[in-house]
OpenMM code with the backbone's topology and positions (N, CA, C; nanometers):
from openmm import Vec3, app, unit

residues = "UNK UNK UNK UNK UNK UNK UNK UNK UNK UNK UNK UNK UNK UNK UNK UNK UNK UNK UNK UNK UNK UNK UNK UNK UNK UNK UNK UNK UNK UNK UNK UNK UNK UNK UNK UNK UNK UNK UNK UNK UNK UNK UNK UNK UNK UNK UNK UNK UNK UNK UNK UNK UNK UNK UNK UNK UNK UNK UNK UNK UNK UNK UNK UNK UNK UNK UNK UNK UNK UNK UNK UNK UNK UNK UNK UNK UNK UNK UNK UNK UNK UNK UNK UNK UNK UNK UNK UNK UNK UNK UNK UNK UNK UNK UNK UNK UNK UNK UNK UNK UNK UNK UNK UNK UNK UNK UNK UNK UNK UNK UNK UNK UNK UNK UNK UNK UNK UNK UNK UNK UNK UNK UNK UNK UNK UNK UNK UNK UNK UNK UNK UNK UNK UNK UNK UNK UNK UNK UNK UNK UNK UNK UNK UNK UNK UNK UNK UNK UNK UNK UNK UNK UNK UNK UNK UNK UNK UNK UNK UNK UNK UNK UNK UNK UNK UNK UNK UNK UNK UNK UNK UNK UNK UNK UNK UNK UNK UNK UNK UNK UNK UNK".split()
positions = [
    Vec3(10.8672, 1.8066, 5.8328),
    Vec3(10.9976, 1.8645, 5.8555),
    Vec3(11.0216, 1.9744, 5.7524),
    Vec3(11.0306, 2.1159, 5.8173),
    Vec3(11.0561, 2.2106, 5.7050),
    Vec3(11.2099, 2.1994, 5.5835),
    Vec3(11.2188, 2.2595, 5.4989),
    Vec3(11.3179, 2.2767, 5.3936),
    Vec3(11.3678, 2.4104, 5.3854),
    Vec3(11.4657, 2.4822, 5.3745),
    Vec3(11.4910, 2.5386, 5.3535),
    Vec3(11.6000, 2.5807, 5.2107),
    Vec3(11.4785, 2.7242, 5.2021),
    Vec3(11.4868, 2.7792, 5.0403),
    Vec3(11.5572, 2.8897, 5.0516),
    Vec3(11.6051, 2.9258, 4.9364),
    Vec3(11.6707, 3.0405, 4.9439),
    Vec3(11.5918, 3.1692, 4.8176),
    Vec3(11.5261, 3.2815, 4.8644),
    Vec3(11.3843, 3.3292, 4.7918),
    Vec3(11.4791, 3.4371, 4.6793),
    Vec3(11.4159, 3.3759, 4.5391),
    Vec3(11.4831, 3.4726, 4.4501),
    Vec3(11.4624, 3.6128, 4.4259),
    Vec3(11.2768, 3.6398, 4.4812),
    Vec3(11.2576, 3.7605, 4.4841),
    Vec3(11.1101, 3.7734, 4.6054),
    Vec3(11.1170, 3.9144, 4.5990),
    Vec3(11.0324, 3.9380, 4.7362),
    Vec3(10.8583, 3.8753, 4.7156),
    Vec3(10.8507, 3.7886, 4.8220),
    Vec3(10.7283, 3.6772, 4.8779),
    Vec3(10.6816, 3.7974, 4.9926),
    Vec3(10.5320, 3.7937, 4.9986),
    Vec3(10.4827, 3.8986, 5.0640),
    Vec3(10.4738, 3.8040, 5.1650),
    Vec3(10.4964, 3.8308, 5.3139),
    Vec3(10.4981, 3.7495, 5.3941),
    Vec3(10.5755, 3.6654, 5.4551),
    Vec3(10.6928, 3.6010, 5.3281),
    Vec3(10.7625, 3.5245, 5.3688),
    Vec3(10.9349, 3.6029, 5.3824),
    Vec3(10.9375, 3.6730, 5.3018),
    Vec3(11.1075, 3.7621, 5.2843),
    Vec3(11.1136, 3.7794, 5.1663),
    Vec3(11.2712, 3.8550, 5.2055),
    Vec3(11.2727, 3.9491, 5.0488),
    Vec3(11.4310, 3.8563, 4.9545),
    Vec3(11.4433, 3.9005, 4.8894),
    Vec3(11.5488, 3.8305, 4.7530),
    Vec3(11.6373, 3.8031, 4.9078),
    Vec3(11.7190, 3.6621, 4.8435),
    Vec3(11.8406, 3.6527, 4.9231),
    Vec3(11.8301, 3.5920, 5.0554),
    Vec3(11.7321, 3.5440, 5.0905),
    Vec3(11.6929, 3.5288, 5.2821),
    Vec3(11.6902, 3.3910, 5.2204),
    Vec3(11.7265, 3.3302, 5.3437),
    Vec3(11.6820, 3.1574, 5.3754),
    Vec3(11.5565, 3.1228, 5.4651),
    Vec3(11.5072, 3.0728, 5.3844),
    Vec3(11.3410, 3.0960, 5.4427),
    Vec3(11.3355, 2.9127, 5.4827),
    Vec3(11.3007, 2.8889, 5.6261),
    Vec3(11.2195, 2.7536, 5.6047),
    Vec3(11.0758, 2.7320, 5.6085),
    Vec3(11.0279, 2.6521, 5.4793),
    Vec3(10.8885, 2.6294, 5.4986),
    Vec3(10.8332, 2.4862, 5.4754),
    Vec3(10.7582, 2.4844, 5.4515),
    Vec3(10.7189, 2.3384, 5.4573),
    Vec3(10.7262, 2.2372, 5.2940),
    Vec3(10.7807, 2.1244, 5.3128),
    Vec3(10.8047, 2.0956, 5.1661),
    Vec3(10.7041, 2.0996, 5.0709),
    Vec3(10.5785, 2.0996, 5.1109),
    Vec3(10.4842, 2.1010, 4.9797),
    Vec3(10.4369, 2.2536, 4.9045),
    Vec3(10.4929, 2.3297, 5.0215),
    Vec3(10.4616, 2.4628, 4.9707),
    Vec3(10.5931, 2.5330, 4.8612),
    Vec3(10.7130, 2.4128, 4.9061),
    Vec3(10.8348, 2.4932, 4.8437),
    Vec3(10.8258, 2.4327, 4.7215),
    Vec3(10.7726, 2.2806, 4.6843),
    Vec3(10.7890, 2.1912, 4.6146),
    Vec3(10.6623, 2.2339, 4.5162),
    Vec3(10.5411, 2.2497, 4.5407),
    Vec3(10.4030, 2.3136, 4.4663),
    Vec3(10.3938, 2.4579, 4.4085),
    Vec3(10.4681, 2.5610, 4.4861),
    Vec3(10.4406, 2.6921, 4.4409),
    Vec3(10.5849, 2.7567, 4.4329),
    Vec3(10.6713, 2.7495, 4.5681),
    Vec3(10.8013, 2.8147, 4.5505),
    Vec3(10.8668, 2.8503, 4.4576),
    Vec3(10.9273, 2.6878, 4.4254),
    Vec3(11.0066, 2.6536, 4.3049),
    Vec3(10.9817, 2.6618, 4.2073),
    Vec3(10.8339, 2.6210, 4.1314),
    Vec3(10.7618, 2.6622, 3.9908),
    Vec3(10.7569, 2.7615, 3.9613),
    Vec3(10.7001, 2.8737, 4.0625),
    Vec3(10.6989, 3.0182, 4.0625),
    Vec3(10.7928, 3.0701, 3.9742),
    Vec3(10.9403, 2.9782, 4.0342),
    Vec3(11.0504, 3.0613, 3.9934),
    Vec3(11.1028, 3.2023, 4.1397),
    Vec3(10.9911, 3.1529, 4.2577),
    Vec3(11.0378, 3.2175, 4.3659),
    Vec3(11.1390, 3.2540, 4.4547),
    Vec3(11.2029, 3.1234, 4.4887),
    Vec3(11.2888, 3.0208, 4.5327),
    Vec3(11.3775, 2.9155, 4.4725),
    Vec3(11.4761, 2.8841, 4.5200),
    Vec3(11.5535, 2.7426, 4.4880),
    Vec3(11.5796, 2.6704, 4.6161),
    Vec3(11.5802, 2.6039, 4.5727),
    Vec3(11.6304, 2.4636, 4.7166),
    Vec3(11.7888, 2.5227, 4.7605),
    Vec3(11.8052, 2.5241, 4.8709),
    Vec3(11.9283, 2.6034, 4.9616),
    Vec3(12.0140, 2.4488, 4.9512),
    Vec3(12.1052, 2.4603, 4.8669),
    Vec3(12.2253, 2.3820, 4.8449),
    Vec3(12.3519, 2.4865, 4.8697),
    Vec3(12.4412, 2.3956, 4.9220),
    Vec3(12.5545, 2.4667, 4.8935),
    Vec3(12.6004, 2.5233, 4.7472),
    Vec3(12.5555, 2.5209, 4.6249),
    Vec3(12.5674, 2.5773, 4.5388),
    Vec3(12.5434, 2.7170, 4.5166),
    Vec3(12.3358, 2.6685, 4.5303),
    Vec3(12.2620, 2.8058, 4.5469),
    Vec3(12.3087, 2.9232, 4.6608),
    Vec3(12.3635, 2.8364, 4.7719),
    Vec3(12.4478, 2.9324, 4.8914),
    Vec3(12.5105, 3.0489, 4.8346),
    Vec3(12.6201, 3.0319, 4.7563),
    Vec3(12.7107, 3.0817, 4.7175),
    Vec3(12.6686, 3.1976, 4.5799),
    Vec3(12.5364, 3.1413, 4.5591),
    Vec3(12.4847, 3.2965, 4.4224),
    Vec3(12.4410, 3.4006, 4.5459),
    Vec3(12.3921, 3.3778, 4.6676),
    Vec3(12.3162, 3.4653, 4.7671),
    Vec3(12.4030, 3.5855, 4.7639),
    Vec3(12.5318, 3.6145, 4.7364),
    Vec3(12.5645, 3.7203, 4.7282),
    Vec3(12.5616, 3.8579, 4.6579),
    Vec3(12.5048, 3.7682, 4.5049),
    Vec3(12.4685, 3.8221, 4.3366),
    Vec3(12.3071, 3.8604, 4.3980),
    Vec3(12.2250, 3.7855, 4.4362),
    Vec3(12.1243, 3.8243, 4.4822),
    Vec3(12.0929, 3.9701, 4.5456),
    Vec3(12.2008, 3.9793, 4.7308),
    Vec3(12.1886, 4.0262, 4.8217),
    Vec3(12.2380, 4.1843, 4.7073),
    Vec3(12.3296, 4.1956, 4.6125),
    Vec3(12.3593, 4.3306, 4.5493),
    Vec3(12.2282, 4.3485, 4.4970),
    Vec3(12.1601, 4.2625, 4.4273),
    Vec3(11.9755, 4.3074, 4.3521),
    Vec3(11.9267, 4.3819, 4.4365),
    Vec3(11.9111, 4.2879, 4.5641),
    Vec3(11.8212, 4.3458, 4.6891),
    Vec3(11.9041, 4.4916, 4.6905),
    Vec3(11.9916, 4.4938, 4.7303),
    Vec3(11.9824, 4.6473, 4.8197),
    Vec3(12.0191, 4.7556, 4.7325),
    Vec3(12.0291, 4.7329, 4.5727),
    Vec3(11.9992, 4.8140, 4.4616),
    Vec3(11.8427, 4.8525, 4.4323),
    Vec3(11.7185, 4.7502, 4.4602),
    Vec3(11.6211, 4.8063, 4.4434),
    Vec3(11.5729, 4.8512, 4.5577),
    Vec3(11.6194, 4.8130, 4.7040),
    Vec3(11.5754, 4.8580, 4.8214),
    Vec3(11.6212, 5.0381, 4.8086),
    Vec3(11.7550, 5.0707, 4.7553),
    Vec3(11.8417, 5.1777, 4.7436),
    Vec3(11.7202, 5.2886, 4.6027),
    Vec3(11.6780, 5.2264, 4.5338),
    Vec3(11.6180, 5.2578, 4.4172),
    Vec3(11.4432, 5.3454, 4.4659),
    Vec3(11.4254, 5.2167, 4.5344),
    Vec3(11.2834, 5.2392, 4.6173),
    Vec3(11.2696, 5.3446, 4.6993),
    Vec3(11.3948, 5.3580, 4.8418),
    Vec3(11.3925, 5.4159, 4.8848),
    Vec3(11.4072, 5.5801, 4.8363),
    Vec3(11.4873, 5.6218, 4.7733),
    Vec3(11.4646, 5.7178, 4.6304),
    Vec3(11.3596, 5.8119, 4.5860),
    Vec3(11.2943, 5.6759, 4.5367),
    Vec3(11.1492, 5.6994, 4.4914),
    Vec3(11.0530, 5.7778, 4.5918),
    Vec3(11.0770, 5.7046, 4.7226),
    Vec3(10.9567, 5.6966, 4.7936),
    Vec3(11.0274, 5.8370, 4.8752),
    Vec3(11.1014, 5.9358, 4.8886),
    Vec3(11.1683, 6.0407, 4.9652),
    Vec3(11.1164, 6.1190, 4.8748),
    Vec3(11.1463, 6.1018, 4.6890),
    Vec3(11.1230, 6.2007, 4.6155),
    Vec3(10.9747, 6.2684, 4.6133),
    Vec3(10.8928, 6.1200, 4.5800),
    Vec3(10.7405, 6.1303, 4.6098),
    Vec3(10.6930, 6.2119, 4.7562),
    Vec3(10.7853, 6.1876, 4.8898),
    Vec3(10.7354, 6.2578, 4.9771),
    Vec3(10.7725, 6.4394, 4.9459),
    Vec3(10.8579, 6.4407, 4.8855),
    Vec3(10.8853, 6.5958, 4.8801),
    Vec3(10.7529, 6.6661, 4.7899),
    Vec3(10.7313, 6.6358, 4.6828),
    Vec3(10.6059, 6.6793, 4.6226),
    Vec3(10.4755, 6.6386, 4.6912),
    Vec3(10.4523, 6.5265, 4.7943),
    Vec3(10.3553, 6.5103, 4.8491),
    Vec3(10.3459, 6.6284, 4.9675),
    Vec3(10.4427, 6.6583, 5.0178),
    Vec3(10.4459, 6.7793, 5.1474),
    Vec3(10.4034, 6.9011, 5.0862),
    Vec3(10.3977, 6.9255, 4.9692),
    Vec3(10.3722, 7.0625, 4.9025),
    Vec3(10.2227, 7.0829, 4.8747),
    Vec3(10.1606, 6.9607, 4.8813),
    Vec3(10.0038, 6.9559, 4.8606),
    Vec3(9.9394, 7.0317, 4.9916),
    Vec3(9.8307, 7.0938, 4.9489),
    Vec3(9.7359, 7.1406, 5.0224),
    Vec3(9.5815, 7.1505, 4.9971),
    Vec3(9.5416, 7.0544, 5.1148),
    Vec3(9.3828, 6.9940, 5.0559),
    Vec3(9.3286, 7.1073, 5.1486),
    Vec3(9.2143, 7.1420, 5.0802),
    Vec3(9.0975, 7.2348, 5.1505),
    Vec3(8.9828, 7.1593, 5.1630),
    Vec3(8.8846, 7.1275, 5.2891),
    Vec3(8.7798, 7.0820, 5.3341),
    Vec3(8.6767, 7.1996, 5.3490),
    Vec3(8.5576, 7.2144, 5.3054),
    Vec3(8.4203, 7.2462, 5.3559),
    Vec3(8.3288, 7.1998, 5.4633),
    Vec3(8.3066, 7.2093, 5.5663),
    Vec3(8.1707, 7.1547, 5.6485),
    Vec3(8.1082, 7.2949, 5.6723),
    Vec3(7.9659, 7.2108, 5.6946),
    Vec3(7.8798, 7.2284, 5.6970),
    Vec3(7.8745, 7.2777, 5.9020),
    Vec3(7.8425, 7.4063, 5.9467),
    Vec3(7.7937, 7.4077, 6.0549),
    Vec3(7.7027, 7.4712, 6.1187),
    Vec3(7.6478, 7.4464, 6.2232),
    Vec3(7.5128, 7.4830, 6.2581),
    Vec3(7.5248, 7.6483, 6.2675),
    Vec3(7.4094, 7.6642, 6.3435),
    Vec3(7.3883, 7.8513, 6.4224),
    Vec3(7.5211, 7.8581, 6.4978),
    Vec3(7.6255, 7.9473, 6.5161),
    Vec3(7.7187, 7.9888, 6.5862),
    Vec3(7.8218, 7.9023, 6.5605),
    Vec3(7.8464, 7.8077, 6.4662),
    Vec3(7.9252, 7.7424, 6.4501),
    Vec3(7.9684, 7.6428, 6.5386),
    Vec3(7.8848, 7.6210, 6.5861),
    Vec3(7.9325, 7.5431, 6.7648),
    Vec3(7.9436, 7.3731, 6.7238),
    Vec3(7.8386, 7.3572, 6.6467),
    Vec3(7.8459, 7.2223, 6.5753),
    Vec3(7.8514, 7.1979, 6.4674),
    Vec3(7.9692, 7.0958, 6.3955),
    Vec3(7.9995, 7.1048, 6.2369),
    Vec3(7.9650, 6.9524, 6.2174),
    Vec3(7.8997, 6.9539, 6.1084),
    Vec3(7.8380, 6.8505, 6.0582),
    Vec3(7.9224, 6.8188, 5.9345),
    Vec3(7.9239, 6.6549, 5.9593),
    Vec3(8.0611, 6.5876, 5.8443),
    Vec3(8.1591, 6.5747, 5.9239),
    Vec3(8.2462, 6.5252, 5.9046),
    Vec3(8.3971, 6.4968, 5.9074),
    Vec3(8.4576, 6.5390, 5.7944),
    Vec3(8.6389, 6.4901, 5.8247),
    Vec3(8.7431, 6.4626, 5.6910),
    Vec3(8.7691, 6.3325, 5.7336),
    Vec3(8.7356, 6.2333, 5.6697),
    Vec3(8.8117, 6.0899, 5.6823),
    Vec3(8.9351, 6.0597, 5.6175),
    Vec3(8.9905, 5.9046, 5.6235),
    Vec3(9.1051, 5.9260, 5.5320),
    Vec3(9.0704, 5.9336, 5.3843),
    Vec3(8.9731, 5.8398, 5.3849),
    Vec3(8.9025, 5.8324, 5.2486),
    Vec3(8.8743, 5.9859, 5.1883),
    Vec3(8.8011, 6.0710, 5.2708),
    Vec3(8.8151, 6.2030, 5.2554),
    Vec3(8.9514, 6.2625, 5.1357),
    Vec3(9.0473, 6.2499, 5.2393),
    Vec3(9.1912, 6.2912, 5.2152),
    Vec3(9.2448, 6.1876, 5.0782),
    Vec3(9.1804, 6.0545, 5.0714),
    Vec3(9.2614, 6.0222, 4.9428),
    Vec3(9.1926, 6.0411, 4.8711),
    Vec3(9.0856, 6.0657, 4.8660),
    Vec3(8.9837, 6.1036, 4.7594),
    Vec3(9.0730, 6.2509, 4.7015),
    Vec3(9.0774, 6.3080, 4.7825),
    Vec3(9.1360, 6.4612, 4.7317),
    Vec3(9.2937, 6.4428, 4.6867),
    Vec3(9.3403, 6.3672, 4.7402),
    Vec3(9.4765, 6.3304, 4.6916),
    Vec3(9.4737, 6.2597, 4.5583),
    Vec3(9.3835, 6.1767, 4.4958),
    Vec3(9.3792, 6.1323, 4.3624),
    Vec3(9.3138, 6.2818, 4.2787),
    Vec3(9.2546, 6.3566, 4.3166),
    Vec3(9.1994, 6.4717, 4.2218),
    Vec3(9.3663, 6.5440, 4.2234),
    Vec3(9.4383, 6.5649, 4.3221),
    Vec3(9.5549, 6.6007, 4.2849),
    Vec3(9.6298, 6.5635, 4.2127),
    Vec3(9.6205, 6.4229, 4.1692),
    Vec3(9.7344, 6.3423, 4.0654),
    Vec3(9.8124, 6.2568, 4.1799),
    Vec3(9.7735, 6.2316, 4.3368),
    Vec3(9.8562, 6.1406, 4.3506),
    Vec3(9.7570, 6.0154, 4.4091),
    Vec3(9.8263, 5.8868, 4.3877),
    Vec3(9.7313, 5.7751, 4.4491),
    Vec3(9.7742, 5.7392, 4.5345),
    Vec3(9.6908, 5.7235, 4.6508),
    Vec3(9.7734, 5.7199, 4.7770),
    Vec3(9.6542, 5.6201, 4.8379),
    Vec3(9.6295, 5.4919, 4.8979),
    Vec3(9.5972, 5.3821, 4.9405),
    Vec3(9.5655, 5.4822, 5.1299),
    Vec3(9.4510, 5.4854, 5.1166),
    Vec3(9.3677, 5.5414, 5.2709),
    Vec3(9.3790, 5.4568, 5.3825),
    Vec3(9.4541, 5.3672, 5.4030),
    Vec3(9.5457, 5.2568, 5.5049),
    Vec3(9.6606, 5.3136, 5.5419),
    Vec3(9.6912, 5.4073, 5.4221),
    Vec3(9.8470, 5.4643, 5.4591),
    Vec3(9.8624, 5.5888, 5.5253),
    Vec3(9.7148, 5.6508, 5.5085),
    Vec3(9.7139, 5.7665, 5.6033),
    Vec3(9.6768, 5.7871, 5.7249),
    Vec3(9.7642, 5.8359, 5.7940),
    Vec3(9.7423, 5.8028, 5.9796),
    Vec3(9.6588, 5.8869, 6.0171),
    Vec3(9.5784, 5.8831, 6.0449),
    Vec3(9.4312, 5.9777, 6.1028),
    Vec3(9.3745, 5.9105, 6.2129),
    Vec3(9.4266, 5.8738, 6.3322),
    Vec3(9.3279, 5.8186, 6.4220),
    Vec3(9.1958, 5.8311, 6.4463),
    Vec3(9.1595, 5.9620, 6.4075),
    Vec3(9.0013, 5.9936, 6.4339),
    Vec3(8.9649, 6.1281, 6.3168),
    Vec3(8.8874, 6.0813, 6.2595),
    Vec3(8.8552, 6.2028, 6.1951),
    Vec3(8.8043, 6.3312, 6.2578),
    Vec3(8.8352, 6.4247, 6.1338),
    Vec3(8.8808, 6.5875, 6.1384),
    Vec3(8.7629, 6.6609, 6.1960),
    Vec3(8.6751, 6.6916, 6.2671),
    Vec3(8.5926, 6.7632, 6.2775),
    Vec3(8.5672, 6.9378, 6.3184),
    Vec3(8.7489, 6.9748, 6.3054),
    Vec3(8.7462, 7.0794, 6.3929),
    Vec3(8.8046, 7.1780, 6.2953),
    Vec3(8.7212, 7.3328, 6.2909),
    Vec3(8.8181, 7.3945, 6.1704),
    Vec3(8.9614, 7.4400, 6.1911),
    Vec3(9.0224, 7.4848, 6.0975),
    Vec3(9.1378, 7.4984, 6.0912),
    Vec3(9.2802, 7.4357, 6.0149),
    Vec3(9.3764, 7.4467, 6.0686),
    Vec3(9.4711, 7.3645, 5.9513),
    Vec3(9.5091, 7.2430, 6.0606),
    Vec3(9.5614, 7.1111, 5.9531),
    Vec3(9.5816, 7.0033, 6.0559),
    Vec3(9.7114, 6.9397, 5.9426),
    Vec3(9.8347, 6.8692, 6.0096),
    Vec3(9.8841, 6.8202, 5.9532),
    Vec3(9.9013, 6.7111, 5.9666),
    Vec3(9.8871, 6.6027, 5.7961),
    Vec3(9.8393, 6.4701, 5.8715),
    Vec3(9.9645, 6.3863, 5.7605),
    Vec3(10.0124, 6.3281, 5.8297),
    Vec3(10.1031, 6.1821, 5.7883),
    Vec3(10.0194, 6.1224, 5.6779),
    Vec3(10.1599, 6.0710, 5.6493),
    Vec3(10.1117, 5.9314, 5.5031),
    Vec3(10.2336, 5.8413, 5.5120),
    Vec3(10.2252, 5.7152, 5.5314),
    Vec3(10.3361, 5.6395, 5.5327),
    Vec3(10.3962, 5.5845, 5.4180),
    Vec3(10.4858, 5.6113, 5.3503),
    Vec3(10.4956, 5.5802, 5.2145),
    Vec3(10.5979, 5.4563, 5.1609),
    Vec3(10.6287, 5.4333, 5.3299),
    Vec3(10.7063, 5.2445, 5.3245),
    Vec3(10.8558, 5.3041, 5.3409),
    Vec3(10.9116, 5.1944, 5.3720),
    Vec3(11.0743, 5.2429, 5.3639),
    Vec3(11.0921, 5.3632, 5.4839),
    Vec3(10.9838, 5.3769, 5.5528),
    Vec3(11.0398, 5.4677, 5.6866),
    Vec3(10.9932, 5.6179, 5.6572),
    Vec3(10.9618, 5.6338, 5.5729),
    Vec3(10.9264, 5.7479, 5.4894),
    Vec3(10.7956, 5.8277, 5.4895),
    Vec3(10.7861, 5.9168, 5.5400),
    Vec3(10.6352, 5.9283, 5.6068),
    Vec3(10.6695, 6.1016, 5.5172),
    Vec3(10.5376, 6.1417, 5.4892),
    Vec3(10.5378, 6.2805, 5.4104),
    Vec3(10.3985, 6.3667, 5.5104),
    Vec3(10.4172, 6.4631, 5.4997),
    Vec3(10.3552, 6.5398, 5.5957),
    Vec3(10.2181, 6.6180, 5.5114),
    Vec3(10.0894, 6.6197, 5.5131),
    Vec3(9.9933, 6.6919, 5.3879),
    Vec3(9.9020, 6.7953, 5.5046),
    Vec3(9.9188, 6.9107, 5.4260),
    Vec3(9.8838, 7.0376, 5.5421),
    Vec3(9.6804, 7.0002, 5.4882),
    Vec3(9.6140, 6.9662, 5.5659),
    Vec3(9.4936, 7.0076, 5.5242),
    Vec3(9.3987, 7.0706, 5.6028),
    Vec3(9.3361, 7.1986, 5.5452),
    Vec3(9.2759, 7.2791, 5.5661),
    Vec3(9.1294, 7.2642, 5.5691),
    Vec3(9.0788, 7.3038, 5.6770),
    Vec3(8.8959, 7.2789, 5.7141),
    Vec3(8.8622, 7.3962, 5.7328),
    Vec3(8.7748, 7.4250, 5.6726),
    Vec3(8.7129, 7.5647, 5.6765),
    Vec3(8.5310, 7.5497, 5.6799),
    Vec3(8.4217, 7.6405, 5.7542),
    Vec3(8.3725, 7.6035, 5.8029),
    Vec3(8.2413, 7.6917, 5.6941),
    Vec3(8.1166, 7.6136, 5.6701),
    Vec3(8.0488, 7.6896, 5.5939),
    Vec3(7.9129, 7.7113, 5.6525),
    Vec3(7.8323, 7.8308, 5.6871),
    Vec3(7.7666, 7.8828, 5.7703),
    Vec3(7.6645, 7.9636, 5.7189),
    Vec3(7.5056, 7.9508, 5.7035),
    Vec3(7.4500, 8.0590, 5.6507),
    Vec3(7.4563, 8.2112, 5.7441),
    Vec3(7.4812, 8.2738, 5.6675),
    Vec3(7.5264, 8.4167, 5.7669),
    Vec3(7.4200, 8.5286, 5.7341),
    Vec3(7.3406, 8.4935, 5.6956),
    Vec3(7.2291, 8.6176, 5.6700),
    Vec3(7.0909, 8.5234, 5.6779),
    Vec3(6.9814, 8.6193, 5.7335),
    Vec3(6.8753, 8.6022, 5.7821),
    Vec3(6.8042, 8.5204, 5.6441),
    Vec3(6.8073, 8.5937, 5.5348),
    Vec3(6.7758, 8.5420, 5.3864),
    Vec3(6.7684, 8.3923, 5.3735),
    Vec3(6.9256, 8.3713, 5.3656),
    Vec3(6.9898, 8.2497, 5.3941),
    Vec3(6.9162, 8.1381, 5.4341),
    Vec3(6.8793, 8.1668, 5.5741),
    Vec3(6.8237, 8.0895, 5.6549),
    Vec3(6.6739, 8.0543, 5.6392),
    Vec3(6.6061, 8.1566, 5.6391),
    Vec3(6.4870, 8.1898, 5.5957),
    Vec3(6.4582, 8.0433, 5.4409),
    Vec3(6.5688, 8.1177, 5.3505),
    Vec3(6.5564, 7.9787, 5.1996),
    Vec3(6.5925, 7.9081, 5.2279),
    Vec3(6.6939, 7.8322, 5.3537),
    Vec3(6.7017, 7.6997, 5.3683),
    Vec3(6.5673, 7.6215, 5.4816),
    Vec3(6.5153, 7.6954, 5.5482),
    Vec3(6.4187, 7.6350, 5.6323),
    Vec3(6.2717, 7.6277, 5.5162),
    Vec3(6.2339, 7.7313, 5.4270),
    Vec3(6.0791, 7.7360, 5.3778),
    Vec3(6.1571, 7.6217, 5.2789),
    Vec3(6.2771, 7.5744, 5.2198),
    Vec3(6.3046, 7.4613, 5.1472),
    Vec3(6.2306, 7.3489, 5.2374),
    Vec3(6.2722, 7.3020, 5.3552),
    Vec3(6.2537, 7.1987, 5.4231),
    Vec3(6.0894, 7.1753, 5.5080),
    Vec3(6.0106, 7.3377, 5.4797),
    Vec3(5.9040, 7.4355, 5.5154),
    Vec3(5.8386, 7.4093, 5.6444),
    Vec3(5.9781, 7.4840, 5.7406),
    Vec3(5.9825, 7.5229, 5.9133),
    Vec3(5.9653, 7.6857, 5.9038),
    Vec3(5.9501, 7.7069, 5.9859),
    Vec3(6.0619, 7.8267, 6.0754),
    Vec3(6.1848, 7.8229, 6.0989),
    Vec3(6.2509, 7.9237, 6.0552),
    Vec3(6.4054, 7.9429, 6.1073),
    Vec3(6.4261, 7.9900, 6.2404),
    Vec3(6.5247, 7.8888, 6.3180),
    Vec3(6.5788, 7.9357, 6.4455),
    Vec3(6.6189, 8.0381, 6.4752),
    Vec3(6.6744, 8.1370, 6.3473),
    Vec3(6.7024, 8.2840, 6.3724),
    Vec3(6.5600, 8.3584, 6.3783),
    Vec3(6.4759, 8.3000, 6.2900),
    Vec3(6.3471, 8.4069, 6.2637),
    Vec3(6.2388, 8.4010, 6.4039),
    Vec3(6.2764, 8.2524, 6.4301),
    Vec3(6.2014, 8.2223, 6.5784),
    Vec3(6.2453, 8.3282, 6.6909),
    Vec3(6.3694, 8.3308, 6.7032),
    Vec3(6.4529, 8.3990, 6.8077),
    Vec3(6.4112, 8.5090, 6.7952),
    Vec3(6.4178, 8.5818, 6.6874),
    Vec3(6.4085, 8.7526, 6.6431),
    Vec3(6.2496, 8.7802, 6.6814),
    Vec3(6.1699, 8.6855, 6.6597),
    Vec3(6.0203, 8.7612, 6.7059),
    Vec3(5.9961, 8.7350, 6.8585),
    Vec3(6.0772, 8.6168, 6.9274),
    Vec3(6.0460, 8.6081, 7.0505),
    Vec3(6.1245, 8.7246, 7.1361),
    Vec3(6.2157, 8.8091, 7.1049),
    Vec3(6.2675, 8.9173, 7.0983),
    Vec3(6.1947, 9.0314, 7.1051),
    Vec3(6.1384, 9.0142, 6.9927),
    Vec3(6.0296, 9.1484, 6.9711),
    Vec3(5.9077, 9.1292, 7.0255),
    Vec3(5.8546, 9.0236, 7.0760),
    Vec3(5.7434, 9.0130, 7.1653),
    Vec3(5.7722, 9.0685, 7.3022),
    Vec3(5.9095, 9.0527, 7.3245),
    Vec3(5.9511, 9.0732, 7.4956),
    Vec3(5.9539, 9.2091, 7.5227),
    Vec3(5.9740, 9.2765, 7.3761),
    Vec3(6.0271, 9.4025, 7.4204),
    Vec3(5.8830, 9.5182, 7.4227),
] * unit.nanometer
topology = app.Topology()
chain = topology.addChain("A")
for resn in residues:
    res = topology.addResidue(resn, chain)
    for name in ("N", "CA", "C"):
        topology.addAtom(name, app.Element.getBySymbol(name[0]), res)
């Protein structure tokens, strides 16, 4: 038969300061109460829930704050991406993941948890993209990031990246089957 507690401060899972939570007596009686989590919901303890409920929505009020201010300097960031893409640019090799994006967001100075950034599918396409961050409390900040695309563009180029790997280059191939035709 559950008990019901009244939680002194926020239980991940269970509620936040001030709620009447029922749970089961060995959990309220073993961890709750020792914690210092909870008290047993008496008509006594009833009656502090109000001293409580002002805590709560002073640090909810506090938090929320925080987490608007943080989005305003987070919207001002602008991450730049490199890939890598083939002949004509037609295919870009790599992604931006979120990990990507928080990786670059901690070189900025902010720490931002890659769960919180909404990216359904990573970035593969150049250009600018603007991608969400949920920062709790409803609060979502907007981060412009930029993909830009990197391409050997001269015959040279190509030439030192293929005798590195020691082929023929697809440009150098092309250019003599060219000059054979003609």
């Amino acid at each position: 038969m559950p008990v019901e507690v009244i939680l002194k401060t926020k239980v991940e899972g269970l509620g936040a300061e001030a709620d009447i939570v029922s749970v089961k007596p060995g959990y309220a009686r073993n961890y709750l109460i020792p914690q210092n989590f909870a008290a047993p919901a008496t008509s006594a303890t009833k009656r502090q829930i109000e001293d409580l409920k002002r805590k709560r929505a002073a640090r909810e009020a506090e938090e929320f704050n925080k987490a608007q201010e943080f989005a305003t300097k987070l919207g001002k960031a602008k991450l730049n991406f490199t890939l890598s893409a083939g002949e004509g640019q037609t295919k870009v090799f790599g992604a931006v993941t979120s990990q990507d994006i928080a990786d670059k967001l901690k070189e900025a100075g902010f720490e931002i948890d890659k769960k919180k950034i909404n990216l359904p599918k990573a970035i593969k396409d150049r250009g600018d993209h603007e991608v969400e961050i949920d920062l709790g409390h409803n609060v979502t900040a907007k981060v412009n990031v930029v993909v830009e695309v990197n391409t050997p563009k001269t015959e040279e180029a190509e030439e030192g990246a293929d005798k590195k790997h020691g082929k023929k280059s697809a440009y150098k191939a092309k250019k003599e089957k060219a000059e054979k035709a003609e």
